[in-house]
C-alpha positions as semicolon CSV with decimal commas, in nm:
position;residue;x (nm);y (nm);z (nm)
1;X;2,817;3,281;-4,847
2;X;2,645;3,302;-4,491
3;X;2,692;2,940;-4,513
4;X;3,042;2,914;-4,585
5;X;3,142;3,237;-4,275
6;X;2,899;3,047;-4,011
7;X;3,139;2,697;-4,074
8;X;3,440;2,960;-4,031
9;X;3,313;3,111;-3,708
10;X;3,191;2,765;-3,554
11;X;3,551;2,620;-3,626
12;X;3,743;2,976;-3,504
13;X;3,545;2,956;-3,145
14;X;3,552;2,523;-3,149
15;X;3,954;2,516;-3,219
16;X;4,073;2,717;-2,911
17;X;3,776;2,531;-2,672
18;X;3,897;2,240;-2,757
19;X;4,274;2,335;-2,762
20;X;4,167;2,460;-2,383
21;X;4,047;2,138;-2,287
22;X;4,351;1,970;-2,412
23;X;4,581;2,226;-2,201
24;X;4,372;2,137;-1,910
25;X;4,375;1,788;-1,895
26;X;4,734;1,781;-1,952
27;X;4,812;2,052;-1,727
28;X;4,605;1,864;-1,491
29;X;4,747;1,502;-1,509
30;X;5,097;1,606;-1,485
31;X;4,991;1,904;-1,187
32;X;4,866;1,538;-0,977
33;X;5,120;1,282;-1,147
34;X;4,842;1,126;-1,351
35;X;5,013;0,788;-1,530
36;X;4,814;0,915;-1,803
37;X;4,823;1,242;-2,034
38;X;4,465;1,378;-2,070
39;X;4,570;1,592;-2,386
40;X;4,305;1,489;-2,608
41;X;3,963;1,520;-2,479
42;X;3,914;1,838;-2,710
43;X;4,113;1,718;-3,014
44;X;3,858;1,422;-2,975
45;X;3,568;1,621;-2,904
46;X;3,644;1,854;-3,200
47;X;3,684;1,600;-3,440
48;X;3,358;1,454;-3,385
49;X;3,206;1,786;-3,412
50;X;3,320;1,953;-3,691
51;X;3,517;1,619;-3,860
52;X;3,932;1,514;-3,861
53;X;4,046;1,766;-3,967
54;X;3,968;2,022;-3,763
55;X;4,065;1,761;-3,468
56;X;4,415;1,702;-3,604
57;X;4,448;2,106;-3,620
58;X;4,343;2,141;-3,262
59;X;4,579;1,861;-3,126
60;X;4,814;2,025;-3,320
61;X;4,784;2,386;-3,208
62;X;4,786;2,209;-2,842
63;X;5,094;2,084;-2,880
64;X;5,268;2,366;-2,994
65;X;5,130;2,599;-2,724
66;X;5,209;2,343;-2,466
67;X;5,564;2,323;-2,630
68;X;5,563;2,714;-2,574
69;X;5,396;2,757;-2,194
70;X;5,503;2,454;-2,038
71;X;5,720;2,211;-2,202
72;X;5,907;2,162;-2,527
73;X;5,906;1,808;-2,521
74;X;5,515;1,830;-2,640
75;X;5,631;2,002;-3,029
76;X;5,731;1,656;-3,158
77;X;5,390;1,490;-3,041
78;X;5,221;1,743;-3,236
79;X;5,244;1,442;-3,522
80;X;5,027;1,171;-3,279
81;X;4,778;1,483;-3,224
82;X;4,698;1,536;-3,528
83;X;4,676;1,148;-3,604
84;X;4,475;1,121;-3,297
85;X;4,228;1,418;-3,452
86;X;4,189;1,245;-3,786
87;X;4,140;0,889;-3,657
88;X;3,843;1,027;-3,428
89;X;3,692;1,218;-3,738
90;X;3,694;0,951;-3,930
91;X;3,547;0,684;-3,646
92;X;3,270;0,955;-3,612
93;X;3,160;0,963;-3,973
94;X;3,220;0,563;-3,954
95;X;2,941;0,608;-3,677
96;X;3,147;0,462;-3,404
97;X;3,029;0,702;-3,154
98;X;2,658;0,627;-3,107
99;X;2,652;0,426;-2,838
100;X;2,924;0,348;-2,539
101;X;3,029;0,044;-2,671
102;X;3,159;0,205;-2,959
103;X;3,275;0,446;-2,822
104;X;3,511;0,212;-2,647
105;X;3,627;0,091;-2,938
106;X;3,713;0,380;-3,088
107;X;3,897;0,446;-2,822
108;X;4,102;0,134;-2,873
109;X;4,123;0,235;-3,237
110;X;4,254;0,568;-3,154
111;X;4,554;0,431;-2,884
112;X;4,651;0,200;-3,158
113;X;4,710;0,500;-3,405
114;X;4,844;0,730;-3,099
115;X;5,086;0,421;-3,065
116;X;5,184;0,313;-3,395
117;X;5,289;0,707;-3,433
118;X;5,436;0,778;-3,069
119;X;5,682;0,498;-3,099
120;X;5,924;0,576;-3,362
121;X;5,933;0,935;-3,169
122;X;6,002;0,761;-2,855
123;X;6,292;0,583;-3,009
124;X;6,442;0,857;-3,179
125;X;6,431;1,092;-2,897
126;X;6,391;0,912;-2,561
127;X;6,569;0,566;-2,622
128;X;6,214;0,431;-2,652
129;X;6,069;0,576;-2,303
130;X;5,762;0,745;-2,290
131;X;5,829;0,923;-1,939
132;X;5,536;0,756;-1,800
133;X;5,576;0,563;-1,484
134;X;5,361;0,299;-1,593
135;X;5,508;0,245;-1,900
136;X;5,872;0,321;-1,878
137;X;5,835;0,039;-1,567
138;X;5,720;-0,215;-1,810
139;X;5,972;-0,082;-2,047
140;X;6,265;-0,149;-1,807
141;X;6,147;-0,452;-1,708
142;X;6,082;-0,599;-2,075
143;X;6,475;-0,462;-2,165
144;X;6,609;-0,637;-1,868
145;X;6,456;-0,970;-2,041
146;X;6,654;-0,849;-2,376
147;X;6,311;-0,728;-2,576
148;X;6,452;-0,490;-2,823
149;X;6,393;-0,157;-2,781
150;X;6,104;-0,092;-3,038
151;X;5,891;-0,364;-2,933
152;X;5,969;-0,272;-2,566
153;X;5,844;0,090;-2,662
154;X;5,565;-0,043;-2,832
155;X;5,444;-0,208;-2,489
156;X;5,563;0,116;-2,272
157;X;5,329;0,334;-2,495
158;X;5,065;0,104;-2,532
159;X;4,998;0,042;-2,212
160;X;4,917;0,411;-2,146
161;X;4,773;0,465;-2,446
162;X;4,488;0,199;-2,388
163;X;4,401;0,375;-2,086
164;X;4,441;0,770;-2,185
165;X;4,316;0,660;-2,464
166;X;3,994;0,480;-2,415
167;X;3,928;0,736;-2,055
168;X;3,969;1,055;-2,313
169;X;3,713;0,931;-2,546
170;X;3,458;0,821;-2,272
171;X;3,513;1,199;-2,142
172;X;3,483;1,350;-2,491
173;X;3,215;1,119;-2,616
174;X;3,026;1,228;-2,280
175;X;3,042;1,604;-2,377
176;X;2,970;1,542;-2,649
177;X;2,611;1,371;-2,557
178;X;2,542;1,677;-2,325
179;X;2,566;1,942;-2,554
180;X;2,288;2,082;-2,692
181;X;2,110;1,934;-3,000
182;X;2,053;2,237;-3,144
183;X;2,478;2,298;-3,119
184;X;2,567;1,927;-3,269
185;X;2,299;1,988;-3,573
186;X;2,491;2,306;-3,659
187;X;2,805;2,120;-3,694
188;X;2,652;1,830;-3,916
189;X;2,447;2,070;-4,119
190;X;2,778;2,259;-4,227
191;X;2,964;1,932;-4,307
């Protein structure tokens, strides 16, 4: 029993941290214009602590707070969150975090899945545009050379996405290293 209420409390305190950390970075790329989103350092960071599910529920609850505080537009993303949060569990337990190098991977991994789920959103709701300079640049440019529209939004998201993408699990994946043994044991223990 003390077993099963100690995984409870670990995963009430880790959810909001890391739904924190995902309001921050967010809240701080778009406060300096960031070509990049930031949102998922702690949906990362939870997911290799306590596994994907628990990742997917904190990008998640991100997004719908963000939706709430500071802009609507975040609710539909909730869906690449939570993909985001599983497909960093699940590289973790594949052991695709100990070393940088895999890290980076991972990260790779991870913007393919926030892509391959971001796009068909993009197209429903935004004509394919992300809202990303970056991106919706390459996205106007590959439409005036008559790409279609989902493989034009493929390329506008992908090209942030490698970058976010890879950046946020760097960030995470160096958190994660600095935290105390003692803290990361607790979490593995209870899995």
């Amino acid at each position: 029993m003390a077993r099963s209420s100690r995984l409870t409390t670990m995963i009430v305190v880790l959810i909001p941290v890391a739904v924190g950390i995902n309001y921050a970075g967010k809240f701080f790329a778009e406060a300096l214009k960031l070509p990049l989103w930031l949102d998922s350092i702690g949906t990362v960071l939870a997911a290799m602590l306590a596994g994907p599910v628990v990742g997917g529920l904190s990008g998640a609850i991100n997004n719908i707070i963000y939706g709430l505080t500071a802009g609507p537009i975040s609710f539909i993303y909730a869906l690449t969150s939570i993909g985001i949060g599983v497909a960093a569990g699940l590289l973790y337990k594949a052991k695709m975090f100990e070393n940088a190098f895999r890290a980076f991977l991972s990260g790779l991994i991870i913007a393919v899945v926030a892509t391959v789920i971001s796009v068909p959103l993009n197209v429903i709701f935004w004509e394919g545009q992300t809202g990303n300079v970056w991106g919706d640049a390459l996205f106007a440019f590959l439409r005036s050379k008559n790409v279609g529209v989902w493989l034009a939004s493929f390329f506008d998201e992908l090209v942030v996405d490698l970058v976010d993408k890879v950046l946020t699990v760097f960030i995470a994946y160096g958190i994660f290293k600095a935290l105390p043994k003692s803290l990361v044991y607790s979490f593995r223990q209870e899995q």
